[in-house]
N, C-alpha and C positions, 0 to 999 in steps of 0.2 A: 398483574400488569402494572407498568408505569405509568407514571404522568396523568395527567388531567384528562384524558380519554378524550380530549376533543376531536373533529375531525379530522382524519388527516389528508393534506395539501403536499408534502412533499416527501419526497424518500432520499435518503444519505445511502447511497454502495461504497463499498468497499470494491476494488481491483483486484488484487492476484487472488486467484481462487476462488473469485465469485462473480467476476465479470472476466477473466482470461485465466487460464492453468495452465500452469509447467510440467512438460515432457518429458521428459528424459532422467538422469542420475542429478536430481540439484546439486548435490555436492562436489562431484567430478565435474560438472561444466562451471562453477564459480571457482572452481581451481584452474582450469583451463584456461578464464577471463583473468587471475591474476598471470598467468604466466605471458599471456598475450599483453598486454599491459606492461610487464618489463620487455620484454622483445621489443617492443615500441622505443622504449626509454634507449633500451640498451643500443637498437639500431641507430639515434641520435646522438651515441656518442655516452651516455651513461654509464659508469662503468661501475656494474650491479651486477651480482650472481643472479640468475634468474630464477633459479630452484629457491635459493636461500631468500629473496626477494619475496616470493608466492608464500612460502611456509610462515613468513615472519607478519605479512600481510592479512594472513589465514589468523593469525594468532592476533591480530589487534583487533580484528574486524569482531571476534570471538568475543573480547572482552569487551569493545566497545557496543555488541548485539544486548551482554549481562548487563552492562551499567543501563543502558537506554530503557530496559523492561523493571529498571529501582524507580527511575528519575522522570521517565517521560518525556525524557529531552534529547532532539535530534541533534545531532552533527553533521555536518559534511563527510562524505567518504575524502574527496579532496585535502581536507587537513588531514589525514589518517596516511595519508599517500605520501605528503610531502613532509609529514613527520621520520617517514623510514630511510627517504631520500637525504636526509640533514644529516639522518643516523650514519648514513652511510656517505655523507660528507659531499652529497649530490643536491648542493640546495643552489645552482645555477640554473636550475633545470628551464629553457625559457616556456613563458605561458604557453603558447602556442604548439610547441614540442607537450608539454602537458595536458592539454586539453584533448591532444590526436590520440595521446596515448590512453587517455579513461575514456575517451569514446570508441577508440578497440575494444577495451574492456569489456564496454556495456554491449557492442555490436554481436558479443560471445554467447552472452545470455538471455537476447532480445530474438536471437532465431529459435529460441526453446519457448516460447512464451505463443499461446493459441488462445484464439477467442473460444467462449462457451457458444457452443450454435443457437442457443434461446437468445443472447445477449442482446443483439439489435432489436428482434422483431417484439422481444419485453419491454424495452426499453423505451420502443417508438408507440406500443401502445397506451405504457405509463403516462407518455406526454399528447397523446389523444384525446385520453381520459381525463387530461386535465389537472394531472401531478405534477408538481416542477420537481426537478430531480439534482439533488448535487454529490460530489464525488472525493469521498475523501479517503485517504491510503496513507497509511506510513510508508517511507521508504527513504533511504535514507541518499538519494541523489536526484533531484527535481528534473534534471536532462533528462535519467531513462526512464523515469514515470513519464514522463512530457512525452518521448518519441513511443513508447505503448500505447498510450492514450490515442496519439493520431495514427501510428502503424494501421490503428484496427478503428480508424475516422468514429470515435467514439465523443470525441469533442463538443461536436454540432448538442447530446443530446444533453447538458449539463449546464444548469444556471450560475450553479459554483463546483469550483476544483480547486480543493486542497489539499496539498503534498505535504505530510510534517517535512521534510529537510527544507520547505521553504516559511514553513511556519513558525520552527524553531523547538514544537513542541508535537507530540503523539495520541493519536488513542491510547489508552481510554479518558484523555484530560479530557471535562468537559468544554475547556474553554475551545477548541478546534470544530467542537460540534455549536456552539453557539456563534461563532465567527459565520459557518456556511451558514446559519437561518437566517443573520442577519446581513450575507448577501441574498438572498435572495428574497428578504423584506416579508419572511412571514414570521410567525410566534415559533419560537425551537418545540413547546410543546402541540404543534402539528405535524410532527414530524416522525420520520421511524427511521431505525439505521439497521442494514439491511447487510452483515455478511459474515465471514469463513471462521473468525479467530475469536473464541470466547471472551477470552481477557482483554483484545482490544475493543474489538466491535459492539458486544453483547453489554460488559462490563462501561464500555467509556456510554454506550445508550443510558444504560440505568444511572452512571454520575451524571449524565446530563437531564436526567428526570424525562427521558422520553423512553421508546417501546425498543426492542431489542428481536431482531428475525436471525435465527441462525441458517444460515445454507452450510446444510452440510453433506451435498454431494462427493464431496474431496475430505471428504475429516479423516483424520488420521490418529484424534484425539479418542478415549475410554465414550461408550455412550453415556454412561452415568457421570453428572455434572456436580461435584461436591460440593463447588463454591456455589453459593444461594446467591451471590452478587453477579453469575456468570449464565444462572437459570435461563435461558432465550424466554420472549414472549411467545414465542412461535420457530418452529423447527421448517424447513420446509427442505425438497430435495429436487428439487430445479426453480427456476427464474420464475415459470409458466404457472408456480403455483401463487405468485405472488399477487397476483392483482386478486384473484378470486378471495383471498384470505383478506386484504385493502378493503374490498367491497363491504365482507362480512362484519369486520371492524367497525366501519363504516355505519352499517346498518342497523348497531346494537344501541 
C-alpha cells in the first residue's frame, strides 16, 4: 500500500467509466460529433469539406491523444479546431459561430454518456459518513465535462472538481491530486483516488504517495497488471463495494 496509512477523510473519482459509461460504438459516435461540428461551420458560411474536415480532425485529435499520455499536459480541443480552420484558410470564423458549432459537437457524444445506477446513492452515503469527496477527470474540454457533471446533478456531491483542460495538466501528475487536497483543506495523504484507468488513476495515486482503487467493472484492459507502479491498492467491481473496503482500511 501507499502512503502513511493515516485515516482516510476523503476520496478523489475519476468520471467516465467510473461515475458515468458510454454506450454505444465510441469511435463511430466521435466521428459523427466531428462531422456535426463542420455542418455547423459549414452551414455559417464556412467553406470546408466536411468528410475531409472529420478525417483531418480525427488525425490531430489522434496525435495530440499520443503527445498528451508523453507530457501530461492538456490542451484545448478548441486550438485543434481552429488550427485546421487557418489550414484551410477559415480563420474568420466569428467566436459565437464557433462556440455553437463545438457545442453541437459535444451535444453528439453527451447522449451516449449514462450514469452508473450505484453512483448517487454511493456517493451520498460517502458524504453521510463523513467523507468529503472531490472529482477529478482528464478531458480535454472543461464545457462537456461541466455539462456531464450537471446532466446527471452530480455537482452538489464534490468539494472539488478538476478537469485537466482547465488545469493545464493530467493524471497521473501528482501535482492535480495535491491541488484537490488542498481545496478541500485536508492532508493529500488522507486521501484515496478511486477509478477506471491504471496509468492515469492508479499510477497518478501512487506519484502522489496516496492509495490507488481500481474499478474495474468496464475494463477492457489484460487482468494481469505488469507495471508495479499501476498495481491498484484495491480492485473492486461496483461503487457499493467502496465504503465497506473505506471502513476496513479504516479499522487496521
Amino acid at each position: 500500500m501507499q502512503g502513511n496509512q493515516e485515516p482516510i477523510k476523503a476520496v478523489f473519482f475519476d468520471l467516465g467509466y467510473t461515475l458515468i459509461y458510454f454506450q454505444g460504438d465510441f469511435f463511430k459516435v466521435v466521428f459523427e460529433s466531428y462531422l456535426e461540428l463542420a455542418d455547423v461551420l459549414i452551414q455559417a458560411g464556412s467553406q470546408i469539406d466536411r468528410i475531409d474536415f472529420a478525417c483531418r480532425f480525427s488525425q490531430k485529435m489522434t496525435e495530440y491523444y499520443h503527445q498528451r499520455e508523453i507530457d501530461f499536459l492538456e490542451r484545448p480541443v478548441d486550438l485543434i479546431v481552429k488550427q485546421i480552420l487557418i489550414e484551410n484558410a477559415q480563420n474568420s470564423v466569428p467566436d459565437e459561430i464557433f462556440q455553437q458549432a463545438m457545442q453541437a459537437m459535444y451535444r453528439v457524444t453527451e447522449k451516449n454518456w449514462l450514469i452508473e445506477e450505484d453512483t448517487h446513492s454511493v456517493l451520498q452515503e460517502l458524504l453521510d459518513s463523513g467523507y468529503k469527496l472531490g472529482l477529478i477527470s482528464n478531458a480535454s474540454s472543461s464545457w462537456d465535462l461541466n455539462n456531464l457533471i450537471d446532466n446527471y446533478d452530480l455537482r452538489k456531491y464534490f468539494t472539488s472538481i478538476l478537469i485537466s483542460a482547465e488545469e493545464g495538466i493530467r493524471k497521473p501528475n501528482p501535482k492535480i491530486f495535491q491541488k484537490a487536497s488542498d481545496q478541500m483543506g485536508l492532508p493529500l495523504n488522507t486521501a484515496v483516488m478511486v477509478g477506471d484507468t491504471l496509468e492515469a488513476d492508479i499510477l497518478g495515486a501512487h506519484n502522489a504517495g496516496i492509495r490507488g482503487i481500481w474499478i474495474s467493472r468496464r475494463k477492457t484492459r489484460p487482468s494481469e497488471i505488469t507495471n508495479p507502479k499501476c498495481n491498484p491498492d484495491a480492485e473492486i467491481a461496483s461503487l457499493t463495494e467502496l465504503q465497506p473496503l473505506l471502513q476496513r482500511w479504516n479499522s487496521q
